[in-house]
N, CA, C and O atoms as CSV, one atom per row, in Angstrom:
chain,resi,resn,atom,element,x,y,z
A,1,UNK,N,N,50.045,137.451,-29.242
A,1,UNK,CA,C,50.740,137.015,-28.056
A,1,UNK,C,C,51.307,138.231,-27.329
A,1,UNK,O,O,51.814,139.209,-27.878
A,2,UNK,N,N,51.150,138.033,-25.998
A,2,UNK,CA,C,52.102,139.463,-24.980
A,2,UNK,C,C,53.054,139.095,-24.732
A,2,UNK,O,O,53.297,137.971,-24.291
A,3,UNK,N,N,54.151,140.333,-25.057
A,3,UNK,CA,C,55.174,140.431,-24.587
A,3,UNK,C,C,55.320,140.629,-23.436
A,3,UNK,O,O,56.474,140.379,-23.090
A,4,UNK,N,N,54.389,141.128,-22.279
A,4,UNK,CA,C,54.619,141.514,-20.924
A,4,UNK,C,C,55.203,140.087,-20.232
A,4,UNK,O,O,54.938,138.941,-20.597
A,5,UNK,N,N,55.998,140.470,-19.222
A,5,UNK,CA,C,56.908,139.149,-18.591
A,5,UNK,C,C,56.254,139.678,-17.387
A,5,UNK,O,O,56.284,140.855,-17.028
A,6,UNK,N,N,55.599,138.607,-16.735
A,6,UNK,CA,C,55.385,138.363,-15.148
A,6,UNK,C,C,56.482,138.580,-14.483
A,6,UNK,O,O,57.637,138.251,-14.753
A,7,UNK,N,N,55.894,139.371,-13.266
A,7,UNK,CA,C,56.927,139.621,-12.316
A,7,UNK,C,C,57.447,138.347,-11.162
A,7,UNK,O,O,58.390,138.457,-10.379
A,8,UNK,N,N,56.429,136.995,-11.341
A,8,UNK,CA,C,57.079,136.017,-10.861
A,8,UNK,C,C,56.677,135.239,-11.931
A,8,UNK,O,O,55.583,135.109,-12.482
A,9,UNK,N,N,57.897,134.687,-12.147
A,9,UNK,CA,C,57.716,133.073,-13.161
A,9,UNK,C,C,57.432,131.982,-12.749
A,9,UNK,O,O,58.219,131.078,-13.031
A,10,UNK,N,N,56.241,131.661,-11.952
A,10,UNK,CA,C,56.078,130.381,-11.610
A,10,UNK,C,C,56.939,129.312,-12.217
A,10,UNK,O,O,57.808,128.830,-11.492
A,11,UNK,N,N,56.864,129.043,-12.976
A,11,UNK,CA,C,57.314,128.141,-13.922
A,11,UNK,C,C,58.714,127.493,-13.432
A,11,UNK,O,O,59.106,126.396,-13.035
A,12,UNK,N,N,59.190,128.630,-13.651
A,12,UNK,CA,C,61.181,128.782,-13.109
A,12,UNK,C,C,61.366,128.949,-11.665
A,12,UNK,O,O,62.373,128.457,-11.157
A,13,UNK,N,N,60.665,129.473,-11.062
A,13,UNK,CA,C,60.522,129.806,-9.689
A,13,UNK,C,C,61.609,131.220,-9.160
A,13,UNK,O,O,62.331,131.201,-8.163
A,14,UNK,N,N,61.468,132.300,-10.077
A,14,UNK,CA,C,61.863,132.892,-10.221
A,14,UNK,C,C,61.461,134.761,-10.192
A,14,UNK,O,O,60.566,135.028,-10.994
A,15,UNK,N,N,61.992,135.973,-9.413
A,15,UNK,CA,C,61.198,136.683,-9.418
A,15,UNK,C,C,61.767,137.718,-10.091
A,15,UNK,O,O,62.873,137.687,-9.552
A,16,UNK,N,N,61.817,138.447,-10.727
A,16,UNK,CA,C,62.438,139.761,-11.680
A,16,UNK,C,C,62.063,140.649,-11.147
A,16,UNK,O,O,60.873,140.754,-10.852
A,17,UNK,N,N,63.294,141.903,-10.752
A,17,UNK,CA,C,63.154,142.484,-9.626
A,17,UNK,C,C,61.857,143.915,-10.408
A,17,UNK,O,O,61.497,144.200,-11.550
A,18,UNK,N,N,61.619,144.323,-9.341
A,18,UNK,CA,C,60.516,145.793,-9.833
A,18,UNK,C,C,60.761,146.777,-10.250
A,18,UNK,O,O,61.087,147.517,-9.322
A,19,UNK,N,N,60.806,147.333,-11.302
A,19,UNK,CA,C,60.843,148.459,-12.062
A,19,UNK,C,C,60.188,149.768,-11.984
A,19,UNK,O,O,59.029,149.821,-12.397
A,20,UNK,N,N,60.900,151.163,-11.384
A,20,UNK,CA,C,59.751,152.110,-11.299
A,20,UNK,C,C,59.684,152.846,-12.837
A,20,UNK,O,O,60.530,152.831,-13.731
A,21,UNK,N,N,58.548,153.396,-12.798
A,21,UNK,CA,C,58.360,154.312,-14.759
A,21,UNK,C,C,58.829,155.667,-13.940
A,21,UNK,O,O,58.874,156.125,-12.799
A,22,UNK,N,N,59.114,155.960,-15.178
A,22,UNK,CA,C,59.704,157.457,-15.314
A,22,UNK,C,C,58.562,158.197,-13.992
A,22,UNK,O,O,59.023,158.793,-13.018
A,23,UNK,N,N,57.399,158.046,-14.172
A,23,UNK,CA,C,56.345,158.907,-13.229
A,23,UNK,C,C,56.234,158.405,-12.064
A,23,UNK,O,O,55.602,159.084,-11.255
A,24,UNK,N,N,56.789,157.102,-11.610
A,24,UNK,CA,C,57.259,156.470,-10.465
A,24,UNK,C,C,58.402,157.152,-9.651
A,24,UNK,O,O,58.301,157.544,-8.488
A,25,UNK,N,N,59.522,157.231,-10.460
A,25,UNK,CA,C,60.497,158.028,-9.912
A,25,UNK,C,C,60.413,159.394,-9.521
A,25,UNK,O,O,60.927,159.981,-8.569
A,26,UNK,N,N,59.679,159.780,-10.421
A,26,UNK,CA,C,59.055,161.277,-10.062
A,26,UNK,C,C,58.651,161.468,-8.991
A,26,UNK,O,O,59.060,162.481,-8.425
A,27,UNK,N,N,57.568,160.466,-8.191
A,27,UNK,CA,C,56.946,160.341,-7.235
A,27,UNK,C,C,57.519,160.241,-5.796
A,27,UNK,O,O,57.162,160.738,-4.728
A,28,UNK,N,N,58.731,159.263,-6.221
A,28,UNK,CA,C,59.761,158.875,-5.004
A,28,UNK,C,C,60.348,160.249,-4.942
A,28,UNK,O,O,60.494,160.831,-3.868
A,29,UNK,N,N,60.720,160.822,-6.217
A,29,UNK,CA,C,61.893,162.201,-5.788
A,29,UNK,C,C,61.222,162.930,-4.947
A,29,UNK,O,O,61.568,163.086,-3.776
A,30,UNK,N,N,60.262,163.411,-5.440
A,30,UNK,CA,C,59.003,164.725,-4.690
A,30,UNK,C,C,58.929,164.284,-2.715
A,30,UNK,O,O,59.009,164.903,-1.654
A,31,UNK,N,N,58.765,163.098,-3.095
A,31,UNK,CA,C,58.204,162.641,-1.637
A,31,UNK,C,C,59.535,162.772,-0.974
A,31,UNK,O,O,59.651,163.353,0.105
A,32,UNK,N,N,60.478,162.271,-1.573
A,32,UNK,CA,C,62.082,162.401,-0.483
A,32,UNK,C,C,62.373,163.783,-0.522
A,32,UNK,O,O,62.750,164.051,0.619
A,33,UNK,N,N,62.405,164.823,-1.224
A,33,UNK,CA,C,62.217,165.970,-1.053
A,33,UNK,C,C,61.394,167.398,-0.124
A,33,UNK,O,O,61.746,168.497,0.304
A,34,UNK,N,N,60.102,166.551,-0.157
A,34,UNK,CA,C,59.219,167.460,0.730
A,34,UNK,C,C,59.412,166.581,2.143
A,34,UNK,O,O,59.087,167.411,2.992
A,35,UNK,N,N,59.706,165.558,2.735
A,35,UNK,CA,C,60.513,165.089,4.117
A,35,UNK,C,C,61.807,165.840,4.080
A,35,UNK,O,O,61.800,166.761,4.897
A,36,UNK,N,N,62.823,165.750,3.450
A,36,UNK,CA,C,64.057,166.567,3.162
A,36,UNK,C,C,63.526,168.470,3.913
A,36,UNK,O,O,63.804,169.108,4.929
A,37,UNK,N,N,62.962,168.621,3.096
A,37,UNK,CA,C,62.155,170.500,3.355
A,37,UNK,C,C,61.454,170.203,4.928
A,37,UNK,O,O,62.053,170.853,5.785
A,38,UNK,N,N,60.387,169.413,5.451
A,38,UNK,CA,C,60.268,169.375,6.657
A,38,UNK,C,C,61.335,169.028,7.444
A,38,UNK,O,O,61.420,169.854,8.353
A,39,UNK,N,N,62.231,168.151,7.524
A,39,UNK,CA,C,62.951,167.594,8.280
A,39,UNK,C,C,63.647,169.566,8.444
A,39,UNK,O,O,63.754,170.363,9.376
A,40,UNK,N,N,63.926,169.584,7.105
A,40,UNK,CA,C,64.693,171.417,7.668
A,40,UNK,C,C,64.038,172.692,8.221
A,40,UNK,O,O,64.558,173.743,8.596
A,41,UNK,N,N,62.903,172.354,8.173
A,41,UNK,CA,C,62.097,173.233,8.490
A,41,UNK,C,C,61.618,173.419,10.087
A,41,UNK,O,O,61.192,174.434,10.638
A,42,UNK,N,N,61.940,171.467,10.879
A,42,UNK,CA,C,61.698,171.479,11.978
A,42,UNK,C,C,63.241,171.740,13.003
A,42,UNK,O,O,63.308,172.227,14.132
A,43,UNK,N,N,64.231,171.278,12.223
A,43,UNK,CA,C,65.398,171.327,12.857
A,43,UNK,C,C,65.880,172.375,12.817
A,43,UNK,O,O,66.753,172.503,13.676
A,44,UNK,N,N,65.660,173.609,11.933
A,44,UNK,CA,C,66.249,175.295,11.696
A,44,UNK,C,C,65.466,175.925,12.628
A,44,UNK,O,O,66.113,176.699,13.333
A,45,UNK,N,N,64.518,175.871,12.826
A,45,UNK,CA,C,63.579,176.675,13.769
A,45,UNK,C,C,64.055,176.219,15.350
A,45,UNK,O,O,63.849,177.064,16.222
A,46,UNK,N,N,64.601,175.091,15.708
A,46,UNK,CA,C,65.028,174.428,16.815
A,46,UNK,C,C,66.436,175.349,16.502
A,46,UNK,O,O,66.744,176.147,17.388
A,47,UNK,N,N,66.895,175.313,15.862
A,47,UNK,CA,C,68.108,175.585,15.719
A,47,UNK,C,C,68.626,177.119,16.224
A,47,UNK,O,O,69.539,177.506,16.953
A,48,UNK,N,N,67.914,177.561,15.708
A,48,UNK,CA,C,67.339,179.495,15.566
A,48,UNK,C,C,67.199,179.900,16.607
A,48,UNK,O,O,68.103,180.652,16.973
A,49,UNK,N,N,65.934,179.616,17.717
A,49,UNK,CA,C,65.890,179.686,18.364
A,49,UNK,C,C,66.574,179.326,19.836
A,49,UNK,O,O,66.977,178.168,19.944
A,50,UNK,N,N,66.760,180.283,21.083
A,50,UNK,CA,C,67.526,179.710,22.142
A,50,UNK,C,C,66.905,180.060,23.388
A,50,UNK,O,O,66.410,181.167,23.597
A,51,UNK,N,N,66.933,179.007,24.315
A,51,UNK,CA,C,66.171,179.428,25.812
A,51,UNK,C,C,67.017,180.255,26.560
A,51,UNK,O,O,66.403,180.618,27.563
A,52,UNK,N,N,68.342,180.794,26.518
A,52,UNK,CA,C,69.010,181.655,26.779
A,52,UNK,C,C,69.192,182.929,26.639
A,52,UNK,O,O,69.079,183.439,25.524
A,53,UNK,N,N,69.552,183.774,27.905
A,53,UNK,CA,C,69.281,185.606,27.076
A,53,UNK,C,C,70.748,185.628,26.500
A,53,UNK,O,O,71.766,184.936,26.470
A,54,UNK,N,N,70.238,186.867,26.049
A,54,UNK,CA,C,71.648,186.767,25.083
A,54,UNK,C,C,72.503,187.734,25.884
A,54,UNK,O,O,71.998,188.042,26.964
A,55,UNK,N,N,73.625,188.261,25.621
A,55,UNK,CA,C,74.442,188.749,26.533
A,55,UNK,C,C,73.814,190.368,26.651
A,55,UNK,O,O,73.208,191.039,25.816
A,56,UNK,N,N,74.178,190.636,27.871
A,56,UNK,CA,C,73.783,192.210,28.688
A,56,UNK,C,C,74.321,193.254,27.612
A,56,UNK,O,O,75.296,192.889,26.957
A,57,UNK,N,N,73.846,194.380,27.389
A,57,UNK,CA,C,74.631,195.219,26.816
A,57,UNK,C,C,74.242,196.792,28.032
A,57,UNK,O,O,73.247,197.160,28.656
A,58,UNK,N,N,75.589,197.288,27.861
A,58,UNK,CA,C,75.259,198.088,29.033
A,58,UNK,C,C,74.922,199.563,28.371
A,58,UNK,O,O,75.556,199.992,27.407
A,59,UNK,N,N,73.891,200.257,28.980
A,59,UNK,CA,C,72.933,201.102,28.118
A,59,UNK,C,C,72.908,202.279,29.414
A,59,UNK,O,O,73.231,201.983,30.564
A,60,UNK,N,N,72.448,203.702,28.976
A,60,UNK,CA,C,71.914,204.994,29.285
A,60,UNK,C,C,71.028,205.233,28.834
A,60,UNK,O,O,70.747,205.183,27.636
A,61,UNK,N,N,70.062,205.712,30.173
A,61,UNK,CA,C,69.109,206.522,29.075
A,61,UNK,C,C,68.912,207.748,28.974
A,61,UNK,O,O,69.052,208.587,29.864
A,62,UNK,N,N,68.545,207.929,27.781
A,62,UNK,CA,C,68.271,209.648,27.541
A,62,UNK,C,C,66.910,209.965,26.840
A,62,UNK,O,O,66.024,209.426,26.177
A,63,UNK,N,N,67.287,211.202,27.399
A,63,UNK,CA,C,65.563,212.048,27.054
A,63,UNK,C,C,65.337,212.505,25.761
A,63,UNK,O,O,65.316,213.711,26.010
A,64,UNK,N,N,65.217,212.455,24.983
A,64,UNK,CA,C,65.133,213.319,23.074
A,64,UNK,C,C,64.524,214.680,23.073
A,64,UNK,O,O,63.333,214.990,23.047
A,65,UNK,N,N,65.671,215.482,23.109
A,65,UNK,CA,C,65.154,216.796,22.919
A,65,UNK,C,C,65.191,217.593,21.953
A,65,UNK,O,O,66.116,217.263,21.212
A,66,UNK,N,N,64.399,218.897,21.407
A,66,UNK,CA,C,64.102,219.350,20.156
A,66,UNK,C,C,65.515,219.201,19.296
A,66,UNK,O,O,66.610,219.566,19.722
A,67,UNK,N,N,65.346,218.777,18.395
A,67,UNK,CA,C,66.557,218.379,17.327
A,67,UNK,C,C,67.542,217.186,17.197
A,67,UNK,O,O,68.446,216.992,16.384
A,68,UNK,N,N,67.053,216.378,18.342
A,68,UNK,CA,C,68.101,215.429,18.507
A,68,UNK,C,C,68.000,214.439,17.485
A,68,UNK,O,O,66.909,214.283,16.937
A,69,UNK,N,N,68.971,213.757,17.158
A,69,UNK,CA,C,68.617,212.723,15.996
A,69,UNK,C,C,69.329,211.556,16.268
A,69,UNK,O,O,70.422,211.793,16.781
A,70,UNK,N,N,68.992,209.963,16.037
A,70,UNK,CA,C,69.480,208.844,16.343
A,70,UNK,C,C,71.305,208.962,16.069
A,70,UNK,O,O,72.200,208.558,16.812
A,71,UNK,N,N,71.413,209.649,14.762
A,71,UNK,CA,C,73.035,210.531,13.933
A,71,UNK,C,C,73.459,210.807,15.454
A,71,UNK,O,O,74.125,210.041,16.150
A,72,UNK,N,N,72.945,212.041,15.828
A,72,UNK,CA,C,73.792,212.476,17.090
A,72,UNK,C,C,74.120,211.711,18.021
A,72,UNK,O,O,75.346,211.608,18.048
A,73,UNK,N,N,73.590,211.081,18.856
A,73,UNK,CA,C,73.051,209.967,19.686
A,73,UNK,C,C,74.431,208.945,19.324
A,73,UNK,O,O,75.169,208.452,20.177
A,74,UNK,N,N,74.537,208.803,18.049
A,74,UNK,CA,C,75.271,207.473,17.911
A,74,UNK,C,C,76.854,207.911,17.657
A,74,UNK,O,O,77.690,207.048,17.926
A,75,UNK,N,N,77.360,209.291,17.120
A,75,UNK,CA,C,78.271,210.084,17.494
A,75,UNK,C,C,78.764,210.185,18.170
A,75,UNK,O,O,79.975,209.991,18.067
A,76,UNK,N,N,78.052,210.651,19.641
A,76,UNK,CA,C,78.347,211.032,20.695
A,76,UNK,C,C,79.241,209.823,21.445
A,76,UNK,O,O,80.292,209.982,22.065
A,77,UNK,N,N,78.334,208.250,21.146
A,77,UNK,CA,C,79.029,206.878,21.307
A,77,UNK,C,C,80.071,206.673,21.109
A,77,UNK,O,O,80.882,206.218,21.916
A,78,UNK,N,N,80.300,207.030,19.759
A,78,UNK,CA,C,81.613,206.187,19.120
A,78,UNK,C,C,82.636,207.323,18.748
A,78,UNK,O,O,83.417,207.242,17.800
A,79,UNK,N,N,82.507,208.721,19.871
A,79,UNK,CA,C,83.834,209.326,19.414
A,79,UNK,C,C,85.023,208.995,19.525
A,79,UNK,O,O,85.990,209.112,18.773
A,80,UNK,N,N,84.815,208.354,21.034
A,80,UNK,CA,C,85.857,208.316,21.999
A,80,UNK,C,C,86.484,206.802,21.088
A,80,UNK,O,O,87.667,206.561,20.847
A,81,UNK,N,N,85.586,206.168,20.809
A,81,UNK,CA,C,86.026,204.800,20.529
A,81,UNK,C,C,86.462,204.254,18.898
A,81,UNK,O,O,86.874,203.199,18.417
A,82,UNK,N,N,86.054,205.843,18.294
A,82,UNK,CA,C,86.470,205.263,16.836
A,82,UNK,C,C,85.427,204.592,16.127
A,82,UNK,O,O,85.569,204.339,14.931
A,83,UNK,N,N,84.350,204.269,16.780
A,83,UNK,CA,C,83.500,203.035,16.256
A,83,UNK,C,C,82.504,203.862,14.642
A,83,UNK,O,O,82.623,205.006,14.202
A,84,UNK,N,N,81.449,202.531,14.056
A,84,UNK,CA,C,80.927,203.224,12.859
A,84,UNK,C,C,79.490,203.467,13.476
A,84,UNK,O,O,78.698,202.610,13.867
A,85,UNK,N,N,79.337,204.911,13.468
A,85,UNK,CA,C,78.060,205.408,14.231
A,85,UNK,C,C,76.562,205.005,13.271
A,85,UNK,O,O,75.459,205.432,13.614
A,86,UNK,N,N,76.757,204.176,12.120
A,86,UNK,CA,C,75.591,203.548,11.390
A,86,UNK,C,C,75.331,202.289,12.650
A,86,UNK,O,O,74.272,202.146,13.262
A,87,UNK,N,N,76.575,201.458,12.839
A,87,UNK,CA,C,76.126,200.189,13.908
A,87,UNK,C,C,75.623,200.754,15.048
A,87,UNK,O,O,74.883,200.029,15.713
A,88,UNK,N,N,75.936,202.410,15.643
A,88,UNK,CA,C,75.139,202.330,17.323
A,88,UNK,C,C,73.937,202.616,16.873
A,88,UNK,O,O,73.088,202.189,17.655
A,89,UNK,N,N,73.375,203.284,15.729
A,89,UNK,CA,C,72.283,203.673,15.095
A,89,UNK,C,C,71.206,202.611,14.983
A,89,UNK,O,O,70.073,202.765,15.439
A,90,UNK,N,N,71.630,201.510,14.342
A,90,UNK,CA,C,70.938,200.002,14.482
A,90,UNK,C,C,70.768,199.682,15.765
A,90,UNK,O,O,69.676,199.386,16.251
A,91,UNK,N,N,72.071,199.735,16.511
A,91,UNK,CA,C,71.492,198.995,17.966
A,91,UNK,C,C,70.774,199.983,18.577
A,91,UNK,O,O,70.016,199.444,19.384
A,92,UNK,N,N,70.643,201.207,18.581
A,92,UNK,CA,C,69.331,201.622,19.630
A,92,UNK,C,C,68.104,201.519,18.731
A,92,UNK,O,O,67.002,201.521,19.281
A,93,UNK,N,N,68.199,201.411,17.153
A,93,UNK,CA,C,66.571,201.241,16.930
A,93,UNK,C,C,66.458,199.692,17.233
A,93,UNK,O,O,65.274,199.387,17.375
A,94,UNK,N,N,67.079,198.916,17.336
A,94,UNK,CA,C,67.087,198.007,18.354
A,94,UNK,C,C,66.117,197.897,19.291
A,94,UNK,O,O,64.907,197.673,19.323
A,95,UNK,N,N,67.389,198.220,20.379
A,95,UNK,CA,C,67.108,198.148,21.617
A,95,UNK,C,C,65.644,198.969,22.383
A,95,UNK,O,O,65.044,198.916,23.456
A,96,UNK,N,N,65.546,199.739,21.040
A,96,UNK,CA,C,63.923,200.791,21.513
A,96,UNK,C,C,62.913,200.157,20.488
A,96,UNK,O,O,61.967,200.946,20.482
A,97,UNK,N,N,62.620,199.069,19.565
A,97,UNK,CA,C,62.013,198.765,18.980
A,97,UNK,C,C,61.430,200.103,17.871
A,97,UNK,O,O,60.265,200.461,18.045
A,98,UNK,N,N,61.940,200.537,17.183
A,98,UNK,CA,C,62.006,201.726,16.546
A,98,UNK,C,C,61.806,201.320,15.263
A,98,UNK,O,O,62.557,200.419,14.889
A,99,UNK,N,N,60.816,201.824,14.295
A,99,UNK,CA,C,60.509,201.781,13.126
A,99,UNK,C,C,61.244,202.494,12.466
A,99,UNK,O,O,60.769,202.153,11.383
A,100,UNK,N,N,62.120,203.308,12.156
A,100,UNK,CA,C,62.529,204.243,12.014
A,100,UNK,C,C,63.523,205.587,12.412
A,100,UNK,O,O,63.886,205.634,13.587
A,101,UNK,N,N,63.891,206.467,11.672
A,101,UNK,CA,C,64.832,207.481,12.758
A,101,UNK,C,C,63.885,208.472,13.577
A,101,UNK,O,O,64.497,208.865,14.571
A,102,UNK,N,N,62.740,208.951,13.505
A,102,UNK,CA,C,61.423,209.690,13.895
A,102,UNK,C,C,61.523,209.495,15.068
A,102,UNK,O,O,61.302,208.396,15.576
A,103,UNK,N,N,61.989,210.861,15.917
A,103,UNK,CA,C,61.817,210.850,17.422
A,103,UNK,C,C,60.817,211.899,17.848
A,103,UNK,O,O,60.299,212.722,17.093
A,104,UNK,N,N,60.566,211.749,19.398
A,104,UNK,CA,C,59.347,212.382,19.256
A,104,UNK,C,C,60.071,213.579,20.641
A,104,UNK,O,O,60.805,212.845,21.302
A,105,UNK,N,N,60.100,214.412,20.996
A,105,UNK,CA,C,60.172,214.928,21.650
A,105,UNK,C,C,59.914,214.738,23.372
A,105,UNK,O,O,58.833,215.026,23.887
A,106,UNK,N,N,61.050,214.225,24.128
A,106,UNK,CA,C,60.271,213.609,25.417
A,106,UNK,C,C,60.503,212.539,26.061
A,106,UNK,O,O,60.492,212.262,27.260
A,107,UNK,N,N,60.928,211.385,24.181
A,107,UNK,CA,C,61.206,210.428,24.270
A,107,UNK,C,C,62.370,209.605,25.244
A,107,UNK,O,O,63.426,210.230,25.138
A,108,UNK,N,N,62.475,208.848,25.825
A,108,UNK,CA,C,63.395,208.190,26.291
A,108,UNK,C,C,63.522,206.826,26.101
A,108,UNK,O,O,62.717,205.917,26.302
A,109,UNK,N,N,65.048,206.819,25.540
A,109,UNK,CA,C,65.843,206.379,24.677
A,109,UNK,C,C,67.089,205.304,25.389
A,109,UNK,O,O,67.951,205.654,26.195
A,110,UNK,N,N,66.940,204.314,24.982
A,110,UNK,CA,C,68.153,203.188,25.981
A,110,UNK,C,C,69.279,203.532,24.531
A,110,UNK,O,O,68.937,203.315,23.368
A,111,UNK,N,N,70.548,204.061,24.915
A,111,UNK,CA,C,71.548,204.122,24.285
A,111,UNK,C,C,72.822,203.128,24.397
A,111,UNK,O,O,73.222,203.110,25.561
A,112,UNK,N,N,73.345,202.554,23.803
A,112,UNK,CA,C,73.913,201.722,24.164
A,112,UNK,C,C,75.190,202.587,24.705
A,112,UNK,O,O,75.294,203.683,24.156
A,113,UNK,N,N,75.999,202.336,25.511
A,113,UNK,CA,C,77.343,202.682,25.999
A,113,UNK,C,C,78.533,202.131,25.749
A,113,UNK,O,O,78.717,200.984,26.155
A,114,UNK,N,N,79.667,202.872,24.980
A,114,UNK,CA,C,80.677,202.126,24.233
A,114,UNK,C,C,81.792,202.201,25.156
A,114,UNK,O,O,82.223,203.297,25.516
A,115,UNK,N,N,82.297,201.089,25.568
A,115,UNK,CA,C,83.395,201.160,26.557
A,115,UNK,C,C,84.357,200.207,26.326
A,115,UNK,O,O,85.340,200.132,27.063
């Protein structure tokens, strides 16, 4: 004789609610999870991004002549102002799309201006 119990009991008129197996639940988690990861994946990128420029920064430019180095450059910025000449260093490889401190002789250079 089976022990399995029908999920409707004719009989009684009765329905016993549905049971997921361990590999059922598994299934539900994964799936609410990878919607969970898209849902963030479409709303962070919306998020991230903006149709707006971002604010002006007011800049000089200069010419790079034998010896000059992004160091000097960013010195020269932040005497007057106290500032940390590593941050003007970032913003002109910035603002010049710069791989690197490697200048070339000639070069001209948008410096940012600290005021």
């Amino acid at each position: 004789m089976s022990t399995a119990v029908p999920m409707h009991d004719r009989s009684r008129g009765t329905t016993r609610p549905m049971r997921l197996t361990r590999r059922g639940r598994l299934c539900v988690l994964l799936v609410v999870l990878v919607a969970l990861l898209a849902a963030t994946v479409v709303v962070g990128s919306s998020v991230l991004a903006t149709s707006g420029a971002g604010e002006p920064v007011a800049v000089r430019t200069v010419t790079v002549a034998p010896g000059t180095t992004l160091w000097e450059l960013a010195v020269a910025e932040t005497d007057d102002t106290g500032g940390d000449p590593r941050d003007v260093v970032h913003e002109i490889e910035q603002l010049n799309d710069l791989d690197g401190a490697e200048l070339q002789i000639g070069q001209r250079l948008e410096v940012p201006v600290s005021g």
